[in-house]
Structure formats: structure tokens, C-alpha cells
C-alpha atoms as a printed R data frame, in Angstrom:
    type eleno elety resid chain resno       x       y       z
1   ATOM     1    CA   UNK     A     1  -0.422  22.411  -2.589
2   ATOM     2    CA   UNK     A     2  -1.477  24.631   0.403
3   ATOM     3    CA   UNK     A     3   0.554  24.431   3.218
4   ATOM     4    CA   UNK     A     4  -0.739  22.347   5.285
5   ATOM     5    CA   UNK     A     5   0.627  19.524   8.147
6   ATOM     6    CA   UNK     A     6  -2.188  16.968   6.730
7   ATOM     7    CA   UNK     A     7  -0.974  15.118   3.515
8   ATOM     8    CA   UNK     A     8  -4.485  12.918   3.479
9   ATOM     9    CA   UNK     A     9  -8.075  13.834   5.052
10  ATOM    10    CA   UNK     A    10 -11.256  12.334   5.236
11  ATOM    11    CA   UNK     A    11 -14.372  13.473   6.280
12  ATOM    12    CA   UNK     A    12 -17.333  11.759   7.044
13  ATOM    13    CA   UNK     A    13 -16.476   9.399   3.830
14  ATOM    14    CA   UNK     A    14 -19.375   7.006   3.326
15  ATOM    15    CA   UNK     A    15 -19.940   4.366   0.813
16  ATOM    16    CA   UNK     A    16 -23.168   2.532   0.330
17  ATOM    17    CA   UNK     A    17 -23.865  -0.156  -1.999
18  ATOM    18    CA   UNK     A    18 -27.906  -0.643  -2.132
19  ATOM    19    CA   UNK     A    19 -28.752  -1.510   1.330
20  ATOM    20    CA   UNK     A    20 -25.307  -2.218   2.423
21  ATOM    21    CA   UNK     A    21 -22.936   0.565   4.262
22  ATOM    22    CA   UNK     A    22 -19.236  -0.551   3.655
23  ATOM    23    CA   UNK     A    23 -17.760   2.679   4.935
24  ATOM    24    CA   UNK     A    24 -19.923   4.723   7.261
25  ATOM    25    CA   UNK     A    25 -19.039   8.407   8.254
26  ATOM    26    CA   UNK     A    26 -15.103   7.783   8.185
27  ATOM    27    CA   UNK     A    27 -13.158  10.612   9.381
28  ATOM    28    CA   UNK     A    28  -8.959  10.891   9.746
29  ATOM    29    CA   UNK     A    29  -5.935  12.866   9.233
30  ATOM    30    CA   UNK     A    30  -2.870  11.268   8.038
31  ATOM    31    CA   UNK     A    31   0.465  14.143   8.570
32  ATOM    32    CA   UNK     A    32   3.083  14.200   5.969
33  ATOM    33    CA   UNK     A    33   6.119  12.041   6.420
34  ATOM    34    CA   UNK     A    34   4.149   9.055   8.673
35  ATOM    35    CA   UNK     A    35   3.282   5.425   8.002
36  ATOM    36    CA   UNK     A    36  -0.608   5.586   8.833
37  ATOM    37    CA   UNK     A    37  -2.175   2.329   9.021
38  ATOM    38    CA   UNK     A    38  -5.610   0.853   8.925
39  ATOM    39    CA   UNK     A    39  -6.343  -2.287  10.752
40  ATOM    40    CA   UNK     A    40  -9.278  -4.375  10.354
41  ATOM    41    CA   UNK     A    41 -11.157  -7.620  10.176
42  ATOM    42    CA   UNK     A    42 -12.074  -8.702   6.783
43  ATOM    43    CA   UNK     A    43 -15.510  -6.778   5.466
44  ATOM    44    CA   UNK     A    44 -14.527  -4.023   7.759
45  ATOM    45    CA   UNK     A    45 -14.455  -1.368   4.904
46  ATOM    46    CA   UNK     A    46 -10.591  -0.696   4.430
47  ATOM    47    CA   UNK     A    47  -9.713  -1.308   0.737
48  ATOM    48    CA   UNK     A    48 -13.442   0.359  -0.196
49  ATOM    49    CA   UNK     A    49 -11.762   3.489   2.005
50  ATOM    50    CA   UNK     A    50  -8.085   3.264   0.366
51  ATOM    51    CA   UNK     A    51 -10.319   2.903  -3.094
52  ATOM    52    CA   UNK     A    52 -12.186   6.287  -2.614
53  ATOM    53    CA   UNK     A    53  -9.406   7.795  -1.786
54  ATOM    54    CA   UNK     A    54  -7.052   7.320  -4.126
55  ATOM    55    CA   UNK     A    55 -10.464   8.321  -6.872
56  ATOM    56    CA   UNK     A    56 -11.133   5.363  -8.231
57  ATOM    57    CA   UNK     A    57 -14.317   4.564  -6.447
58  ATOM    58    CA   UNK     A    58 -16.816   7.514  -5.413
59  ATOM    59    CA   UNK     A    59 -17.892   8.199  -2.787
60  ATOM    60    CA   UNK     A    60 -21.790   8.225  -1.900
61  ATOM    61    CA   UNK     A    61 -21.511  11.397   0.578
62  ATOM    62    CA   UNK     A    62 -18.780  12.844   2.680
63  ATOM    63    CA   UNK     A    63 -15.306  13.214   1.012
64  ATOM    64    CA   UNK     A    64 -11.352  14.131   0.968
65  ATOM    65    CA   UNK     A    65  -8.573  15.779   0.393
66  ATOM    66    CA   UNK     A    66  -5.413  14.599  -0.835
67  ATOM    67    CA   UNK     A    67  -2.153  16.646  -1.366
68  ATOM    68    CA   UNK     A    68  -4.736  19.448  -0.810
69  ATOM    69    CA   UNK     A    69  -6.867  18.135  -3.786
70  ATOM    70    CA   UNK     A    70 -10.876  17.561  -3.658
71  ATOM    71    CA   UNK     A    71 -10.802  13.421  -4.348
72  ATOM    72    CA   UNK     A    72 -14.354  14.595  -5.617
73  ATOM    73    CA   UNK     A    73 -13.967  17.708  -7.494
74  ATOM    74    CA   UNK     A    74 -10.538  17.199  -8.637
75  ATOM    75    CA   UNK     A    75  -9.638  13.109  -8.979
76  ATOM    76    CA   UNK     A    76  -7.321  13.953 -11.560
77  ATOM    77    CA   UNK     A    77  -5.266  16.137  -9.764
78  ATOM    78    CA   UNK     A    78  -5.442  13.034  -6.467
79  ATOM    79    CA   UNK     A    79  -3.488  10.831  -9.573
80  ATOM    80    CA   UNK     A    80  -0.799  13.356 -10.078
81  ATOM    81    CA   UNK     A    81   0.213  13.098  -6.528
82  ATOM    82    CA   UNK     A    82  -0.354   9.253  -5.310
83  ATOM    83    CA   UNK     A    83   0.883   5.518  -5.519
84  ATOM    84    CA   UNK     A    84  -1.325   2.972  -5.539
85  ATOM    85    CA   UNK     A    85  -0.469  -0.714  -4.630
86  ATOM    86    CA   UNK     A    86  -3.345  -2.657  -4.979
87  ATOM    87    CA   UNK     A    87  -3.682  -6.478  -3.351
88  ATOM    88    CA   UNK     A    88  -2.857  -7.735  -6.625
89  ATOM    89    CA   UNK     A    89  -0.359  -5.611  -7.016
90  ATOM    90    CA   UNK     A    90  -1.297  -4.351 -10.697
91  ATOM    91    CA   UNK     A    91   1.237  -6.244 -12.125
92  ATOM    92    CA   UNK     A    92   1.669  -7.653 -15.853
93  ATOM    93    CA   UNK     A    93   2.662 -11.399 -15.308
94  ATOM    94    CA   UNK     A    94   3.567 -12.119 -19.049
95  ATOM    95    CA   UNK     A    95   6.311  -9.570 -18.847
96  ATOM    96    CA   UNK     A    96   9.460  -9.376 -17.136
97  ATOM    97    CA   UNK     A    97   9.961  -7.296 -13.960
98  ATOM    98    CA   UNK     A    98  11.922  -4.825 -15.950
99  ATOM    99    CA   UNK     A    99   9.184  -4.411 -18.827
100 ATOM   100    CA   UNK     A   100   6.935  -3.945 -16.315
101 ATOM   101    CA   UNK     A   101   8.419  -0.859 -14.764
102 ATOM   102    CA   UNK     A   102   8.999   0.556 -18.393
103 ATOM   103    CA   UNK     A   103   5.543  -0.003 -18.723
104 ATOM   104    CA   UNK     A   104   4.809   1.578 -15.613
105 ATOM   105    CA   UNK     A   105   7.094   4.399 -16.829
106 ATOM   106    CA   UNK     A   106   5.371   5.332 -19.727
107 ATOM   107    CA   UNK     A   107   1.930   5.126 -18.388
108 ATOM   108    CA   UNK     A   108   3.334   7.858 -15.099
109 ATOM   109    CA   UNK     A   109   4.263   9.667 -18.513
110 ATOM   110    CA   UNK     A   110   8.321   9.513 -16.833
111 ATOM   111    CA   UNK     A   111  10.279  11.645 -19.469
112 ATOM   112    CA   UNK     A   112  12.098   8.944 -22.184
113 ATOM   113    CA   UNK     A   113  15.642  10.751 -21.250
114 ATOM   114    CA   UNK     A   114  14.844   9.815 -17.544
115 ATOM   115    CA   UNK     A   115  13.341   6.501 -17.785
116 ATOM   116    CA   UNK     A   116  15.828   4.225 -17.810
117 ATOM   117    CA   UNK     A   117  17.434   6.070 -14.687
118 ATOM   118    CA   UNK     A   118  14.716   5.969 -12.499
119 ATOM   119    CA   UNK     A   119  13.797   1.998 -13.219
120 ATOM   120    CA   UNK     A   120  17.734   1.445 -12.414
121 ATOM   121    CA   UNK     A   121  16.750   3.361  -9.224
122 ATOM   122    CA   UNK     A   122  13.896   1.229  -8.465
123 ATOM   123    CA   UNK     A   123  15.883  -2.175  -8.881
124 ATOM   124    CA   UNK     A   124  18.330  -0.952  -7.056
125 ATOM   125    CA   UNK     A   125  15.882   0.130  -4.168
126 ATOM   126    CA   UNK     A   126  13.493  -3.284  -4.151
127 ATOM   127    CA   UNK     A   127  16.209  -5.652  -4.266
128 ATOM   128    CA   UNK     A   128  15.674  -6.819  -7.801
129 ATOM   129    CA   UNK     A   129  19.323  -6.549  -9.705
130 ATOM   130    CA   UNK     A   130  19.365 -10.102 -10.972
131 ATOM   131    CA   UNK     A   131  15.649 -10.251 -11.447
132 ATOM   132    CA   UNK     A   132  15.393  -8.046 -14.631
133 ATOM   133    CA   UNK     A   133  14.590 -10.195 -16.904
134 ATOM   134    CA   UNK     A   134  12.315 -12.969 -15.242
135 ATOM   135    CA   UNK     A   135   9.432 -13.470 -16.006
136 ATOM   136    CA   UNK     A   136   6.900 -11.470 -13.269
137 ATOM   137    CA   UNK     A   137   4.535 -15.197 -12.838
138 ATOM   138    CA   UNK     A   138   7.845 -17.113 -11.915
139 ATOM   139    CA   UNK     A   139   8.865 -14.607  -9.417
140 ATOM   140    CA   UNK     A   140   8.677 -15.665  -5.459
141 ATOM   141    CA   UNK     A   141   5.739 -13.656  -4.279
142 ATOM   142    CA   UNK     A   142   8.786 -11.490  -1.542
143 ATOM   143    CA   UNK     A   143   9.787 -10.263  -5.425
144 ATOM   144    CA   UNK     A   144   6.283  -9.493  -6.839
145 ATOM   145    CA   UNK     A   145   5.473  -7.712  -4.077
146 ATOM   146    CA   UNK     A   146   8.552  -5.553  -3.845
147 ATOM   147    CA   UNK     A   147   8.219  -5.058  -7.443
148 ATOM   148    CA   UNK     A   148   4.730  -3.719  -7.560
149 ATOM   149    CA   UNK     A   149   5.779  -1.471  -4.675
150 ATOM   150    CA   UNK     A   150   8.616  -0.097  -7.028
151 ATOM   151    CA   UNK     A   151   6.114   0.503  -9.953
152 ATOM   152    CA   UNK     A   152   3.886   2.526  -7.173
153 ATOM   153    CA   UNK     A   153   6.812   4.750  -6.558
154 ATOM   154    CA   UNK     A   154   7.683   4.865  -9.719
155 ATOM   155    CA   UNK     A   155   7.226   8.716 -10.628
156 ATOM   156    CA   UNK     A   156   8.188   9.598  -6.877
157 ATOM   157    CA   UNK     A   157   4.883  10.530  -5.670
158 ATOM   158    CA   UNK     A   158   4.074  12.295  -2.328
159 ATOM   159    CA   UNK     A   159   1.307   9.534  -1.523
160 ATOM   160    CA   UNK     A   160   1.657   5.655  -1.050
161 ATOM   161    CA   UNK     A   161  -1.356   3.828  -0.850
162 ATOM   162    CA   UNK     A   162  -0.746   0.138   0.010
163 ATOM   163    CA   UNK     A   163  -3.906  -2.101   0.352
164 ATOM   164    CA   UNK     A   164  -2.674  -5.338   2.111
165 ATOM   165    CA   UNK     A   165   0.162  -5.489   0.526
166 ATOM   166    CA   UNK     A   166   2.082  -8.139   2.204
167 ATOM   167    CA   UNK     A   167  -1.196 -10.403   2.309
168 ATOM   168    CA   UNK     A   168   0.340 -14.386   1.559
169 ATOM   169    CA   UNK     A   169   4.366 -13.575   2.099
170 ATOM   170    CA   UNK     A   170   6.180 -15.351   4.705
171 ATOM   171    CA   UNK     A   171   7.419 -13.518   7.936
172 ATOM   172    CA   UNK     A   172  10.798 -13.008   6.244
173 ATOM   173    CA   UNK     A   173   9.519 -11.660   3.103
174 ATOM   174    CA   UNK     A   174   7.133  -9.392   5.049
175 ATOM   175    CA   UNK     A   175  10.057  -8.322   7.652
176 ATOM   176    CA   UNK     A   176  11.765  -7.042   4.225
177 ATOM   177    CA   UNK     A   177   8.885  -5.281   2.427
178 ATOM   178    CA   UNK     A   178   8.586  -2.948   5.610
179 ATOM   179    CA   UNK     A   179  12.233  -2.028   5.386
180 ATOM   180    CA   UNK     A   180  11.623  -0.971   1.850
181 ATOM   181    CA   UNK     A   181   8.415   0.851   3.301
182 ATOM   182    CA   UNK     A   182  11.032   2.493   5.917
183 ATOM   183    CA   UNK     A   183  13.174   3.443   3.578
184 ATOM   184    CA   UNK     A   184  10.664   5.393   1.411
185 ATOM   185    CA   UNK     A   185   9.416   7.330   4.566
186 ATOM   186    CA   UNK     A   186  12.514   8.263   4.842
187 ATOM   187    CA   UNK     A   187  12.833   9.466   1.301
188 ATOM   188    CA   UNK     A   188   9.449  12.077   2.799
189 ATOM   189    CA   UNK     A   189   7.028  10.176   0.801
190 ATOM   190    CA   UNK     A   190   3.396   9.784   3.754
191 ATOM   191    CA   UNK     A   191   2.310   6.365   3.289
192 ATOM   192    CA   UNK     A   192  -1.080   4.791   4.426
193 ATOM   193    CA   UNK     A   193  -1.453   0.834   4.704
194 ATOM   194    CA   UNK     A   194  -4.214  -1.802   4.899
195 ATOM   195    CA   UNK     A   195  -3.454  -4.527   7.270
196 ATOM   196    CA   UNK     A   196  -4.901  -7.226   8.895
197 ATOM   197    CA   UNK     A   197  -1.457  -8.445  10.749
198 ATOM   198    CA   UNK     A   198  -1.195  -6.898  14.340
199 ATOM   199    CA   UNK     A   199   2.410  -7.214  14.199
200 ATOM   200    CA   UNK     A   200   2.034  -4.999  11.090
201 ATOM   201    CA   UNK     A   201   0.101  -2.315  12.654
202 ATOM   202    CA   UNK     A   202   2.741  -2.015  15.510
203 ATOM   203    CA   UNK     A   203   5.187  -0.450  13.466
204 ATOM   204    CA   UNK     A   204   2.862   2.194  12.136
205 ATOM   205    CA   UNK     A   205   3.087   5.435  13.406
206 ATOM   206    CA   UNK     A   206  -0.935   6.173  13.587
207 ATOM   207    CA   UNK     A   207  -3.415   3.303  13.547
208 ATOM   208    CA   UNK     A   208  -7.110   3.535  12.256
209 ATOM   209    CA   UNK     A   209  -9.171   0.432  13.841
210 ATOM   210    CA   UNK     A   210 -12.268  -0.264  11.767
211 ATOM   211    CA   UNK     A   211 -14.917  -2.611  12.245
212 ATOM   212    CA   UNK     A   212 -18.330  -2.905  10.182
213 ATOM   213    CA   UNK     A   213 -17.040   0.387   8.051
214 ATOM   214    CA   UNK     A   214 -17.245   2.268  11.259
215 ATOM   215    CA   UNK     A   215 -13.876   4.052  12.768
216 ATOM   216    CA   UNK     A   216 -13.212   2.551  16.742
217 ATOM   217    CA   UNK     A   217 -10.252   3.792  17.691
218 ATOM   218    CA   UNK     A   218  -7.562   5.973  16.201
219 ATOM   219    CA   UNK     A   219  -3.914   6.626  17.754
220 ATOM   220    CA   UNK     A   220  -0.495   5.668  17.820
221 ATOM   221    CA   UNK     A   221   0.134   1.952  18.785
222 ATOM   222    CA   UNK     A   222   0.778   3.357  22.574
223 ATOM   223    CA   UNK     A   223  -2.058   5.271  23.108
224 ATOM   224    CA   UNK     A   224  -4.513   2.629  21.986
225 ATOM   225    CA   UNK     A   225  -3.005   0.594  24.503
226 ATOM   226    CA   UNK     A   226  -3.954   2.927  26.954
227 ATOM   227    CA   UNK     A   227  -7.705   2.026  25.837
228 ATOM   228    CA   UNK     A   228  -7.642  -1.513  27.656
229 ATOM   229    CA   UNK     A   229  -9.458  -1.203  30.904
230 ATOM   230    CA   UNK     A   230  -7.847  -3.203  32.705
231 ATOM   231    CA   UNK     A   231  -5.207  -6.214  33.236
232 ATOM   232    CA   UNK     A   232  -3.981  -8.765  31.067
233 ATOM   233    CA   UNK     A   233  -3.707 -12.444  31.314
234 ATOM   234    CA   UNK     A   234  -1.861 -14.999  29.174
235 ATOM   235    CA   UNK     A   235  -2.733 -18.570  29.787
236 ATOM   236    CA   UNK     A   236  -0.661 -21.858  28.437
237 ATOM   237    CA   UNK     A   237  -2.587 -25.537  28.514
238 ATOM   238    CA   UNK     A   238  -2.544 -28.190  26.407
239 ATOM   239    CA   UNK     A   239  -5.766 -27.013  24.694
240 ATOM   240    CA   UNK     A   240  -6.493 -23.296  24.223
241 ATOM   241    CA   UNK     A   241  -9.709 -23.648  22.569
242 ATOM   242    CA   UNK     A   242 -11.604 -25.513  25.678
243 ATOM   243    CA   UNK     A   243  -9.765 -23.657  28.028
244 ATOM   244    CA   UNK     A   244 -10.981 -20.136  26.053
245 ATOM   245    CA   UNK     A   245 -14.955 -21.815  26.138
246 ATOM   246    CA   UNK     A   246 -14.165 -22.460  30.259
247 ATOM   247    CA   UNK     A   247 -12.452 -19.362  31.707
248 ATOM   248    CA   UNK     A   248 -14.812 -17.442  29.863
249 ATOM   249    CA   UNK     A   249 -17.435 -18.460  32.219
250 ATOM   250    CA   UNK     A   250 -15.211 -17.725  35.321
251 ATOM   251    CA   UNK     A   251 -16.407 -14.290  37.550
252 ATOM   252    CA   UNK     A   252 -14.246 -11.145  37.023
253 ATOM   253    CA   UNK     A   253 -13.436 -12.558  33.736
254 ATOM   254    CA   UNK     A   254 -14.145  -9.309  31.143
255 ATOM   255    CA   UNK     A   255 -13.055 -10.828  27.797
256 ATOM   256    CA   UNK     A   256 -11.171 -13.712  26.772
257 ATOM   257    CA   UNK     A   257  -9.713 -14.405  23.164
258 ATOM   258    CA   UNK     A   258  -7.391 -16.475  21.654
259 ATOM   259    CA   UNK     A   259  -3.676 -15.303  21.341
260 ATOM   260    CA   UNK     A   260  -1.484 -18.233  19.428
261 ATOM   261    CA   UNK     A   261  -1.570 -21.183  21.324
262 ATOM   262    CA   UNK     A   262  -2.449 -19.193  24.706
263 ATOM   263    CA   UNK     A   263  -5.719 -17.273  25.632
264 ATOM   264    CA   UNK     A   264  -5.578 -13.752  26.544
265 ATOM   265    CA   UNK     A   265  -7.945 -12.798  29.576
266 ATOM   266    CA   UNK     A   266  -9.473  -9.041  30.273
267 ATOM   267    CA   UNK     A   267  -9.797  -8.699  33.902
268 ATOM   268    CA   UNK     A   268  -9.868  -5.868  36.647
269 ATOM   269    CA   UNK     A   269  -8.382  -8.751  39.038
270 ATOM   270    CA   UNK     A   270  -5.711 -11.069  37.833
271 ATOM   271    CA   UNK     A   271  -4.684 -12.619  41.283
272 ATOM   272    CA   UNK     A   272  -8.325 -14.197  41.722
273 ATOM   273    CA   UNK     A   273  -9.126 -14.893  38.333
274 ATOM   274    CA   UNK     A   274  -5.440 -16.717  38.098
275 ATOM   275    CA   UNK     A   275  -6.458 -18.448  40.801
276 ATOM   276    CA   UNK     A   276 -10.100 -19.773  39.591
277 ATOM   277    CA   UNK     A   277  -8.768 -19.950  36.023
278 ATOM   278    CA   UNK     A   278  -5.967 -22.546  37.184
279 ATOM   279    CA   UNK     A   279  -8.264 -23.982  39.533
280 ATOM   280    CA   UNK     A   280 -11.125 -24.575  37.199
281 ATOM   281    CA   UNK     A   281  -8.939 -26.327  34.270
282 ATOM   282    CA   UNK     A   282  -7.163 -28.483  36.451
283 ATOM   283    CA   UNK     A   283 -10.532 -30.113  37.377
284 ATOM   284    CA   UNK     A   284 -11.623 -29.888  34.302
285 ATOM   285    CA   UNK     A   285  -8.027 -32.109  33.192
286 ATOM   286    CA   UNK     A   286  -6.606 -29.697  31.198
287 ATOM   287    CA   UNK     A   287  -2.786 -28.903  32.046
288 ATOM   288    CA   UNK     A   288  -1.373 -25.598  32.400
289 ATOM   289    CA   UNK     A   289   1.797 -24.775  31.660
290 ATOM   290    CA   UNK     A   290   2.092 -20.926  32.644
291 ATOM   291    CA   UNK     A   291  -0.421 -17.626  33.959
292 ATOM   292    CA   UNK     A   292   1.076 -14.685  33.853
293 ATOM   293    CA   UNK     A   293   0.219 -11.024  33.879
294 ATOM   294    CA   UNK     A   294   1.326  -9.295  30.363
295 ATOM   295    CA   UNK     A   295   1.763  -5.981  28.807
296 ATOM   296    CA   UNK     A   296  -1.685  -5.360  26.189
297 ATOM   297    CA   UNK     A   297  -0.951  -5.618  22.453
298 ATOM   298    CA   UNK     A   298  -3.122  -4.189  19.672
299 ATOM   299    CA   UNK     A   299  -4.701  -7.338  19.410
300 ATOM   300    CA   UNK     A   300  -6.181  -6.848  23.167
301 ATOM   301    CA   UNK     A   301  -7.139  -3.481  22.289
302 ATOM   302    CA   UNK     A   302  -8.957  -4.900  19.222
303 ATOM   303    CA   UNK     A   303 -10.814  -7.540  20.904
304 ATOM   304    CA   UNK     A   304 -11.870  -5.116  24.351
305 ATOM   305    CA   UNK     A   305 -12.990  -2.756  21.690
306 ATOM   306    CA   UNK     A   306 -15.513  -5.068  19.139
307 ATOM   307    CA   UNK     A   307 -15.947  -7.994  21.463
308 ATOM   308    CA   UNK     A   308 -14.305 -11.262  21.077
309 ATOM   309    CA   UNK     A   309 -16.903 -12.846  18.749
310 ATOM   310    CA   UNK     A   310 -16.681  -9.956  16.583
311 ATOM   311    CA   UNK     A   311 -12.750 -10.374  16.368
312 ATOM   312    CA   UNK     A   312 -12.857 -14.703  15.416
313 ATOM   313    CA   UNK     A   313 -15.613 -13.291  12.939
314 ATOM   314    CA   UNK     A   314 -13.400 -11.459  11.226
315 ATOM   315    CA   UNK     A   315 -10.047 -12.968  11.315
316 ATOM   316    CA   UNK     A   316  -7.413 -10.321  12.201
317 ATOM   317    CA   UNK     A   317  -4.258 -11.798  12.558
């Protein structure tokens, strides 16, 4: 492989299906060594850009290189180098976890003196000693997950590709998975994500923000910040939803979005639009428990970005 600080780039990738443009004129770096990730609304083109990258979907103009390789004019030599988690996780669920990484083994073509090694490795690594032998259907989905992870990572690539990986686990199982995602960073494998979980995105070290195939934004979790225009307010009543339909109508008010059970507010003057916003909902009968003035999260930077409707269209979480 050249030397070169870029494990994965893509230029001007673009995938068209008839009429329709799910990835239009994508362009990023990804260095060696970082957890990239790409954060979207559903439709927005992510797993269609993890899919032509990894060579198993081309593309209609544009391309990439990963590991120094020509996705295009070399997808063979793109295999040698990545892992690929799909959403499904490519798992065999009449076998047992183990049979599936000897399966896994055999297909990365893993040396038979080496084989049983490296799976021990890969138990050992996911959390899975004690889960051997059960079936891969009656595992928790915290299990199937980590276990199509280790068949990914199998034959150690340099490469991780993990489209929405953690999509359905609980907080605790997800929490977990991205220690295991930590720990293979660590190991100096580069590994890009798909996510639509802001918390998710937060611990990436560069974040791609798509929308309608298109890139918006792309940075580390801090400098996106940066890309809010202005000050953000977090409002508490008894009922978001008609308080998100009022204040949205109040002057100085820029955006306005739902953020759990509060609203967040976009505004280049929080003391008077506190003021109006508290003001207006009161008379309205709403009660409100708390304004305050908070730091922005990725979701703010999301939703100042592609607009509010946009962002409920699409359902990042």
C-alpha cells in the first residue's frame, strides 16, 4: 500500500438508480487509526455509500480508494483489506456462534493451523466464552451483534466497515459494542460507521452529516458545533409538541426542534425569546418547568443545518 495518511477516500462518489440520486458527488478522507462516522436520516444515502465502498455495489461515476486500492479497478484487492458488518450482520442463524466464525474462517481463507487460534481470540475479544455453542437465533441481539463484529475482524483487516450496527440494542448493549469498537482502534485497525444515534456520532473522531445523498457538514464532533449560529435554548412543559408548534411562531426564534421531552430553540437572543417563550405558553396554559441556555449538541447542528422538518422527516435519533 503506498504510504499514505488516508486509509479510505472518496471522490465525487455518485450512485443513481433510474431517476433517483441516492449518493450525489460524495467526497471524504477517513486517516488511518480513527473511528469516522456517518450520520444521517434514513434515505440519506449512507449504507448505498458504505456499499460502494467496500465493492459490492458500483458506482455510477466518481470513485475510491481503499488501502490505496481503486474500489473500481481493483475490488478484489478492496476485499483483501476490509471488514464488512452489514445491518444484518451476515450471520448464519442455524449454526452456533462458534460454527459461524469457522465458517467465517474458511471463507477469509484463515490458514487451518491458525484457525482455531484466532476464533479463541475473537471469543475472547466479543465477550462470547460461554456462548460457543448456542445457537446464533437464540442469542440476545448485545451477542449477535458482537459476534458478527468478531466474524468482520476475523482475518485482522486494516478496514472496518460497520453499517448501523447497533440499530435495535438497548443503551447497555450499545454502550458495550463501542468498547469493543475502542478496543479494535486501538489494535490500529481505521473504522468507518453508519449511525443514526447522535449519542453515537459523539464518540467518533470525524463525522460525515448527509442528507438527501448530499455531504453537509464534515468535522470532528467540536468543530461542527462551531457551525450553530447562534444560542441555544432548552425548554421543559408539560407538552413539548404544542409548545414546539407555539414558540416556533415567536420573533427571534431561528429554529426550534424537539430534543426528548424538551424543545431545543435556535436564537441570536435568548433573554427575549425566554421571555416571550415563557410568556406565550403560560397564556396559552401550558406549564413550564425550566428555560435555560445550553451548550449545542450534534443534534442542533443537524437540525440548523437541513431544517427542522427535514430532521422529523427523517428520524435521526
Amino acid at each position: 500500500m503506498p504510504m499514505n495518511e488516508f486509509a479510505v477516500e472518496s471522490i465525487n462518489l455518485t450512485k443513481t438508480f433510474d431517476s433517483f440520486v441516492a449518493v450525489d458527488s460524495v467526497s471524504f478522507k477517513v486517516r488511518k487509526g480513527e473511528i469516522f462516522g456517518m450520520l444521517g436520516p434514513n434515505g440519506s444515502g449512507k449504507s448505498t455509500t458504505i456499499r460502494m465502498l467496500c465493492g459490492l455495489l458500483d458506482p455510477t461515476s466518481g470513485t475510491a480508494r481503499i488501502a490505496g486500492a481503486d474500489v473500481c479497478k481493483s475490488p478484489e484487492c478492496v476485499k483483501e483489506h476490509i471488514g464488512y458488518m452489514s445491518q444484518k450482520f451476515s450471520l448464519y442463524t442455524d449454526l452456533t456462534a462458534a460454527e459461524n466464525l469457522r465458517f467465517y474462517a474458511g471463507a477469509y481463507a484463515i490458514p487451518r493451523d491458525a484457525q482455531a487460534d484466532r476464533i479463541a481470540e475473537i471469543i475472547e475479544l466479543t465477550g462470547l466464552r460461554g456462548k460457543e455453542k448456542t445457537l446464533t437465533r437464540d442469542l440476545p441481539t448485545g451477542y449477535r451483534q458482537r459476534l458478527g463484529l468478531g466474524a468482520a475482524i476475523l482475518h485482522r483487516p486494516e478496514i472496518i466497515f460497520l453499517d448501523e450496527p447497533t440499530s435495535g440494542a438497548d443503551p447497555v448493549s450499545r454502550r458495550r459494542f463501542w468498547d469493543l469498537i475502542y478496543d479494535v482502534t486501538t489494535r490500529g485497525a481505521t473504522v468507518i460507521v453508519t449511525t443514526h444515534y447522535m449519542d453515537e456520532a459523539e464518540r467518533c473522531d470525524t463525522v460525515l452529516l448527509l442528507s438527501r445523498g448530499k455531504v453537509i457538514a464534515c468535522g470532528t464532533p467540536a468543530e461542527l458545533k462551531k457551525e450553530v449560529k447562534g444560542k441555544i435554548l432548552s425548554i421543559e412543559t408539560d407538552r413539548p409538541t404544542q409548545s414546539l408548534e407555539i414558540v416556533s411562531e415567536l420573533p427571534g426564534v431561528q429554529d426550534v426542534a424537539l430534543y426528548g421531552t424538551a424543545i431545543h430553540v435556535l436564537t441570536q437572543d435568548p433573554d427575549a425569546v425566554s421571555q416571550a417563550a415563557e410568556r406565550e405558553l403560560q397564556q396559552r396554559g401550558l406549564q413550564v418547568a425550566r428555560i435555560r441556555e445550553v451548550a449545542p449538541t450534534l443534534e442542533d447542528v443537524f437540525v440548523t443545518l437541513i431544517g427542522g422538518l427535514e430532521y422529523e422527516r427523517g428520524q435521526v435519533e
